[in-house]
C-alpha positions as CSV (number, residue, x, y, z in Angstrom):
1,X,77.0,99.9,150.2
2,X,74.4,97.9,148.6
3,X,75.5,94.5,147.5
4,X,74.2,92.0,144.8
5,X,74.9,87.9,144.8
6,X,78.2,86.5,143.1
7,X,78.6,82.6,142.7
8,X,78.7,81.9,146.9
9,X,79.4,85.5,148.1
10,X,78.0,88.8,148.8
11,X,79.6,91.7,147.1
12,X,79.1,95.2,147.1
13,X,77.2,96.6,143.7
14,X,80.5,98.6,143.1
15,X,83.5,96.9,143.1
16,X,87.0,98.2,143.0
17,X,89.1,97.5,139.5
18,X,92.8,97.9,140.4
19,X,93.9,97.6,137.3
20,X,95.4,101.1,137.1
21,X,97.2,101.8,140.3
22,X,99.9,99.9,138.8
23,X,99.1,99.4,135.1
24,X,97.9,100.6,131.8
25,X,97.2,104.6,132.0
26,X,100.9,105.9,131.8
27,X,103.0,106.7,135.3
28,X,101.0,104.5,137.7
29,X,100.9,106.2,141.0
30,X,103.2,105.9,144.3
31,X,102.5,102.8,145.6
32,X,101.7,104.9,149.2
33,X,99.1,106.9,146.9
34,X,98.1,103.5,145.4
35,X,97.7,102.1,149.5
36,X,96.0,105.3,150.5
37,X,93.5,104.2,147.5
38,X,92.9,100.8,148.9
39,X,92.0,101.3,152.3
40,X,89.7,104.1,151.7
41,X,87.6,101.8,149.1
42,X,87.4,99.1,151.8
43,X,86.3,102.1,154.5
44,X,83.8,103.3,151.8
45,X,82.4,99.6,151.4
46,X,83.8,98.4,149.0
47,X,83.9,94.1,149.4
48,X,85.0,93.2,146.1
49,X,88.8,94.0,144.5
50,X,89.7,92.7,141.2
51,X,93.2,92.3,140.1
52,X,94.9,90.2,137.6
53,X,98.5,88.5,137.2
54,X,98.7,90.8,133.9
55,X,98.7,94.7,135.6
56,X,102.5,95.1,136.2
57,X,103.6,91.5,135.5
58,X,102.3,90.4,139.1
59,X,103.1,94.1,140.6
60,X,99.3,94.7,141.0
61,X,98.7,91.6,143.0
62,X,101.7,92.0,145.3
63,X,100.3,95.8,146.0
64,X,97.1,94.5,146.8
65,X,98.8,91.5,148.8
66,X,100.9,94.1,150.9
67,X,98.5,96.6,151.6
68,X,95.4,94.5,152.3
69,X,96.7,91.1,153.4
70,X,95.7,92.0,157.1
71,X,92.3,92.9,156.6
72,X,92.0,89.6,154.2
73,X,88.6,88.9,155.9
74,X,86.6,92.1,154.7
75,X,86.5,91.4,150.9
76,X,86.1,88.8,147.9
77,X,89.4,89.1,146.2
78,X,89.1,88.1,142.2
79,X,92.6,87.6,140.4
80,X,93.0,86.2,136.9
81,X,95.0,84.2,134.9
82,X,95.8,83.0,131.1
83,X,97.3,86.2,129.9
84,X,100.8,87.4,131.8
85,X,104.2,87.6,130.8
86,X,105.4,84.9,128.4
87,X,109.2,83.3,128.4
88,X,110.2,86.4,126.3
89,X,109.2,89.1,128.9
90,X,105.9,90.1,126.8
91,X,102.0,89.6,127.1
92,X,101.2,86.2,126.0
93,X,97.5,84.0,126.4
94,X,98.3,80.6,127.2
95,X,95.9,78.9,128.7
96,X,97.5,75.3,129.2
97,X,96.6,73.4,132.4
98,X,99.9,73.5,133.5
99,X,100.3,77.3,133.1
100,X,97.2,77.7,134.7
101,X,98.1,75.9,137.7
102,X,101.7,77.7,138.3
103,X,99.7,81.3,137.3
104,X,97.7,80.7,140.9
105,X,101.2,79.6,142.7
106,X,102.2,82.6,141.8
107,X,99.5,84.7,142.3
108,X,98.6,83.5,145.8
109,X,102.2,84.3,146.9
110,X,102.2,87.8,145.7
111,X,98.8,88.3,147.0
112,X,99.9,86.6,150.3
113,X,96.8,84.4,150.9
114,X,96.0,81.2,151.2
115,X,93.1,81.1,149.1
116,X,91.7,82.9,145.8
117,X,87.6,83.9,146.1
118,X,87.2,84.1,142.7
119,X,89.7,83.4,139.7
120,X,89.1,84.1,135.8
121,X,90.5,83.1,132.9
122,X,91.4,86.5,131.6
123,X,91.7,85.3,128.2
124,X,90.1,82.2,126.8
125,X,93.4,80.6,125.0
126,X,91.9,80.0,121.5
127,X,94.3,77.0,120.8
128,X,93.3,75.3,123.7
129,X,89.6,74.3,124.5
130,X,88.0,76.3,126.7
131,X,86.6,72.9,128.5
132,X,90.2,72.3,129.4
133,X,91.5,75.4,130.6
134,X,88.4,75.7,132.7
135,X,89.0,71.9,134.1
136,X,92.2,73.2,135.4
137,X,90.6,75.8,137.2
138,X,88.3,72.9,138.4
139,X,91.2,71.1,139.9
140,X,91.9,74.4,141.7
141,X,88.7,75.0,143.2
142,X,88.7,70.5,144.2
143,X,92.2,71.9,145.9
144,X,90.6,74.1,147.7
145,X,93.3,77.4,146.1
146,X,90.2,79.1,144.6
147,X,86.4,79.0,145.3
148,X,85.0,80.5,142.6
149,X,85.9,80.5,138.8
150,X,85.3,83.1,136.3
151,X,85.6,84.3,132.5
152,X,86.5,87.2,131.1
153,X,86.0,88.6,127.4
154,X,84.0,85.5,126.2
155,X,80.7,84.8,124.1
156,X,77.3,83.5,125.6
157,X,78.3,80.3,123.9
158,X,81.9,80.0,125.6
159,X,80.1,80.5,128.5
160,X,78.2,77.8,128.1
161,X,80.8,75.2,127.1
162,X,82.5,76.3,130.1
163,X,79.5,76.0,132.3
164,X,78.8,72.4,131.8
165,X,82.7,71.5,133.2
166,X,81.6,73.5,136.5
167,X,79.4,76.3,137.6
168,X,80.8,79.5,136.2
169,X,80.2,82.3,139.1
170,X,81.4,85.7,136.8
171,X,81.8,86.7,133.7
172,X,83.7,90.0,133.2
173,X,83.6,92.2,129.7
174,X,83.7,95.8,129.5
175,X,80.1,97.2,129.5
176,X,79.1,101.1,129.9
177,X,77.0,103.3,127.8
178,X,79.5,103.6,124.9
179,X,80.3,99.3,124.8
180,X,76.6,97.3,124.8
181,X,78.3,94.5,123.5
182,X,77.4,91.9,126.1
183,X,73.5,93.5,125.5
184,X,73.9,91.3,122.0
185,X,73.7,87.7,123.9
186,X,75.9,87.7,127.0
187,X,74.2,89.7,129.7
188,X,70.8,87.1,128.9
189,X,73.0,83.9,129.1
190,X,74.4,85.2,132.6
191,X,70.8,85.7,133.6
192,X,69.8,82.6,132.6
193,X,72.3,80.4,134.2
194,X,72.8,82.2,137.4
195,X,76.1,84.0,136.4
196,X,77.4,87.5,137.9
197,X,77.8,89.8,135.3
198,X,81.1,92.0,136.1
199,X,81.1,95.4,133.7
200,X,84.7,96.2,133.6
201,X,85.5,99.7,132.4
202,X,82.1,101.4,133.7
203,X,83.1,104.5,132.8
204,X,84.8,104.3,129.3
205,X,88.3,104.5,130.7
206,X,87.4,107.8,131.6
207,X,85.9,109.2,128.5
208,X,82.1,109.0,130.5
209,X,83.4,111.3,133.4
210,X,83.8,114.4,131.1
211,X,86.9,115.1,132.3
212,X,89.1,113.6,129.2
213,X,88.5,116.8,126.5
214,X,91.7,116.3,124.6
215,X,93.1,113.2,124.1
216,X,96.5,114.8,123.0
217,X,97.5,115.0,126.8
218,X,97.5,110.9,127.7
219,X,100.7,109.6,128.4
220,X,102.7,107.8,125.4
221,X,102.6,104.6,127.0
222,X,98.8,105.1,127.9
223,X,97.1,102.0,126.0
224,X,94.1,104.4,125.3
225,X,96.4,105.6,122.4
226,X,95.9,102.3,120.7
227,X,92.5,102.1,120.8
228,X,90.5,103.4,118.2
229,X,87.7,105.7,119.5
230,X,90.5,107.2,121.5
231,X,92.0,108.8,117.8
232,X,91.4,112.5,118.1
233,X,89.0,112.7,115.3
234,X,87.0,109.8,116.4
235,X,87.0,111.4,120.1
236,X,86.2,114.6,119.0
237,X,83.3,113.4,117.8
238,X,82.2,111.1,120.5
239,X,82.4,114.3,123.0
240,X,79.5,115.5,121.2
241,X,77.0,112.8,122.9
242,X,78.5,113.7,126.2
243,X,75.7,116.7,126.0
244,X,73.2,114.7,126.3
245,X,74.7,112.9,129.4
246,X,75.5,116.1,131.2
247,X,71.8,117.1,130.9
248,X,70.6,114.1,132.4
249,X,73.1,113.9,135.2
250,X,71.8,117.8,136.4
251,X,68.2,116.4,135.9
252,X,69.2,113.4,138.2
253,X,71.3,114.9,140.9
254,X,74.5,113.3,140.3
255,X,77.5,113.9,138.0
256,X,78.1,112.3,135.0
257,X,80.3,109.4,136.2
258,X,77.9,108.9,138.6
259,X,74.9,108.0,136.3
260,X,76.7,106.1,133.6
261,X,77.4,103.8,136.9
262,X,73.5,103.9,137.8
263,X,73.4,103.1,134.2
264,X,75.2,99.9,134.1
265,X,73.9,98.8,137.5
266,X,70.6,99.5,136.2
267,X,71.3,96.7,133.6
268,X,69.9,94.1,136.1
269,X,70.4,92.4,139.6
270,X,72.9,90.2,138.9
271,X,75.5,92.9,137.2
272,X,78.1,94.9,139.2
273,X,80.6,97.2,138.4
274,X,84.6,97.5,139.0
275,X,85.4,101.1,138.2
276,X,88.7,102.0,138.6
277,X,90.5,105.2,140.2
278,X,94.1,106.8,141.1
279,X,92.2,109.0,143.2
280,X,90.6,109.6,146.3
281,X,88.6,112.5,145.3
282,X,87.7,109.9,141.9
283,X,86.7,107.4,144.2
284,X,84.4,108.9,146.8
285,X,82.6,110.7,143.6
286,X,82.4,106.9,142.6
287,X,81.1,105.1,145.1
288,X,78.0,107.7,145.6
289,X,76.6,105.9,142.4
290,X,75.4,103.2,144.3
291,X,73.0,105.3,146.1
292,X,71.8,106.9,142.9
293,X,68.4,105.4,141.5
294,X,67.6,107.0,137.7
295,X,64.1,107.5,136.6
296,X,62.6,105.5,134.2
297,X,62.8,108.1,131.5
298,X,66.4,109.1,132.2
299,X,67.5,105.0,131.4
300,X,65.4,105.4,128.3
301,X,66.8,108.1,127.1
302,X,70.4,107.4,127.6
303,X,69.7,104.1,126.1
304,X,68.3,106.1,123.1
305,X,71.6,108.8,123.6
306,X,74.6,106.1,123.2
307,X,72.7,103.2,120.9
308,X,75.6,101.3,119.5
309,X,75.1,102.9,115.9
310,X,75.6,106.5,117.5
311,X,79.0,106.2,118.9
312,X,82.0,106.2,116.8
313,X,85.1,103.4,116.2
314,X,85.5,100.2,117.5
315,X,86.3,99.2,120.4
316,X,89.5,97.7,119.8
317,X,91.8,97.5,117.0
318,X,91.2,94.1,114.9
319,X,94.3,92.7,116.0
320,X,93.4,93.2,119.8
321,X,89.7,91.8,118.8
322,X,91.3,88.9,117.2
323,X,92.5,88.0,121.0
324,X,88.7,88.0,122.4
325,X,85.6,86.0,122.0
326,X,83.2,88.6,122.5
327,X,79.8,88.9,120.3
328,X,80.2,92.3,118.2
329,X,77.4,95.3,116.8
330,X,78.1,95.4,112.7
């Protein structure tokens, strides 16, 4: 697979996000599923897996830790702390040095190495400045228990207060054809400072693919069901620019999935992608997007297709964008 430059490492343009085989969409798969999964996104050449101490309260990273601990040498493994489970047993962001610090004991224990390649704060910890939390991080990397440190879900100018405590290598938000957020100020200040861009969420949690019609059939714990563009009315009439995007996908030679990957990786040479998959079928269908160059006129008119004023609801409910420093469309 192709690969693009992250802070000190080579990764391939398509990551893996693993967020799902234990977390988030309803009944995660079997964990032999989940393994199968894995090791055929490594064989398909895949070099970058991103995980978090969030996605099943640490049951993600101990997956990942179990299945690929023995092949440790083939990827860049990214795990993230700041948001996991609080002393009450529920999500919490806290981004104290100290909780920082005990996150990444944890994490490399479950993951069962001795060293993280790249770690982000998953949330910055709006209590706390960000200049601290990232000096934490700092500490780890002067430890030598991380390399690389990264952000995730922050503006151009959080970025920047982070940068001058030490070189930021990523910066993760969720970027596709239906979220150009990070097109408002974010994807520029990466560019200019020599920061990975990581587009979480390629795919739209699945919406993109074409294969979500009726939103009536996700699973009642499935966190879509809090998010606003996922409301049936508001779906229903999102589907209708998914038209569009199945023309251009037949015009192209790939299916839809396929190009809204092109799409993002289109976005310039220092963004990759991490979508995400239960699925082998899901994931082979994936990782052909990397091979998959889109003319000129097809980026323009996609661009044109999903401008931010066409698609429908936020992103997030205003409580969950409360949480985030990201730059917003009006």
């Amino acid at each position: 697979m192709l690969t693009r430059k992250l802070g000190p490492f080579s990764v391939s343009v398509l990551g893996l996000g693993c967020m799902s085989l234990s977390h988030a969409y309803g009944v995660p798969p079997a964990p032999e599923t989940a393994g199968r999964v894995l090791l055929r996104a490594l064989d398909l050449g895949h070099t970058f897996f991103d995980t978090a101490a969030l996605y099943g309260f640490g049951v993600n990273e101990t997956l990942l830790g179990e299945v690929l601990s023995h092949r440790r040498d083939e990827f860049v493994l990214a795990s993230k702390c700041g948001l996991s489970r609080g002393p009450d047993g529920k999500r919490e962001i806290d981004g104290r040095p100290e909780v920082l610090k005990a996150t990444c004991e944890e994490s490399l224990r479950r993951l069962r190495t001795d060293v993280i390649d790249l770690y982000y704060l998953h949330r910055w910890d709006k209590r706390i400045p960000v200049e601290e939390s990232v000096g934490a991080l700092s500490d780890l990397v002067a430890e030598g228990k991380i390399r690389a440190i990264g952000l995730s879900e922050v503006s151009a100018t959080t970025l920047r207060k982070a940068f001058s405590v030490h070189p930021i290598a990523a910066l993760q938000t969720e970027y596709s054809l239906w979220t150009r957020n990070p097109e408002i100020a974010v994807l520029d200040a990466c560019r200019e400072l020599g920061v990975t861009f990581v587009a979480f969420s390629p795919l739209a949690r699945g919406y993109l693919t074409g294969t979500l019609r009726d939103v009536s059939t996700l699973d009642a714990k499935d966190i879509r069901r809090a998010m606003p563009r996922f409301e049936p009315e508001t779906y229903a009439a999102n589907l209708r620019l998914l038209d569009g995007l199945a023309g251009i996908a037949r015009e192209q030679g790939g299916t839809m999935g396929q190009v809204a990957l092109a799409w993002v990786l289109s976005r310039g040479e220092h963004v990759v992608a991490i979508p995400g998959t239960t699925r082998l079928d899901h994931l082979e269908e994936n990782a052909g997007a990397a091979d998959l160059a889109l003319a000129t006129d097809a980026i323009a008119r996609l661009d044109a297709l999903f401008a931010p004023a066409a698609v429908h609801g936020p992103r997030y409910s205003a409580a969950t964008q409360a949480e985030i420093d990201t730059e917003q469309f009006p």
